[in-house]
N, C-alpha and C positions, 0 to 999 in steps of 0.2 A: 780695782780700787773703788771706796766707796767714795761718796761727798769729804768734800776735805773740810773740820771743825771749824768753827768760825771762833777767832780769837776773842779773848775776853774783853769786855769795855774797855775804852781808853781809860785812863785813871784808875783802876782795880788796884794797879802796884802800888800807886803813890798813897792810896786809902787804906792802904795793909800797913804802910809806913816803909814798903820795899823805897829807896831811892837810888841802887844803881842794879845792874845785872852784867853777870858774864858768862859769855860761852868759851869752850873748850876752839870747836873749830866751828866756822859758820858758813851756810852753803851758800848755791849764789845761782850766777848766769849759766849754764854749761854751753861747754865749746858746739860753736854749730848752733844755737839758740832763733838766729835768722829764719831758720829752717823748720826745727820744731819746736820754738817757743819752751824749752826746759830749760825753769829755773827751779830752783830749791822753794819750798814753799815758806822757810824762815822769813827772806826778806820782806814778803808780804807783812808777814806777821810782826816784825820791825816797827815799821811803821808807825801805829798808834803809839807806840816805846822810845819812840828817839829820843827825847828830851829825860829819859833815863841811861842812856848809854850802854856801850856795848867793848867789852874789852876781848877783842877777837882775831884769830887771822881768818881769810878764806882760803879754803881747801885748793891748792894746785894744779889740781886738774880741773880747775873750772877755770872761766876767762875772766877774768881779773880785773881787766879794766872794762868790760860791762858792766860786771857785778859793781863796780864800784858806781859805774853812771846810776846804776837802776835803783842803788842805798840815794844818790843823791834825788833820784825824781820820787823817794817815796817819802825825801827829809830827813832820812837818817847821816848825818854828819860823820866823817871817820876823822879821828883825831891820835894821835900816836904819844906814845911815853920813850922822852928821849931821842924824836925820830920825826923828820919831817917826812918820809918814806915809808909806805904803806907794806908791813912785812905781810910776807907767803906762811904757807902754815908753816912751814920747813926750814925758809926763808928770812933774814933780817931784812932783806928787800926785794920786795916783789918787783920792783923798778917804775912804782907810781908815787907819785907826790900826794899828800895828805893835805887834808885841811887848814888842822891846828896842830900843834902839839907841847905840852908840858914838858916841865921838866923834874916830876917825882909824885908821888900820892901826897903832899899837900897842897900844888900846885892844882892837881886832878880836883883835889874835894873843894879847892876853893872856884874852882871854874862850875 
């Protein structure tokens, strides 16, 4: 594997006029991570993004509630539609408690 790209400036979306984004599924901590430090290189790239948001689950076979500490130490907030409970990809509840959560897409565009 080469060098991994370095994401685009902070603010690029919001200067395009992008003001939210979503993924289908989002990767994360993988199981065993202690060990050899494999995470998805998405939530890196998160990061500079938070404050655009993220409508996603994370993939099941990664660890869940790592992935979920390491969105919060890089400032990415998880916040749910309908759900105080952070759903699995597969899942309506992975069995972790969320942030915040709305309740509908006018609720979401006014937050």
């Amino acid at each position: 594997m080469g060098p991994r790209p370095s994401p685009p400036p902070a603010g690029l979306a919001a200067h395009a006029g992008i003001q939210l984004f979503a993924t289908g599924g989002l990767g994360g901590v993988h199981r065993g991570a202690g060990e050899s430090y494999d995470e998805s290189a998405d939530l890196v790239t998160l990061g500079p993004y938070a404050d655009h948001g993220d409508l996603c689950r994370v993939k099941s076979i990664l660890d869940v509630g790592a992935t979920l500490e390491r969105l919060e130490t890089l400032g990415v907030t998880c916040g749910g539609n309908r759900t105080r409970r952070f759903p699995g990809f597969y899942l309506n509840d992975s069995g972790f408690e969320i942030d915040w959560s709305v309740d509908g897409p006018e609720e979401f565009a006014a937050y």
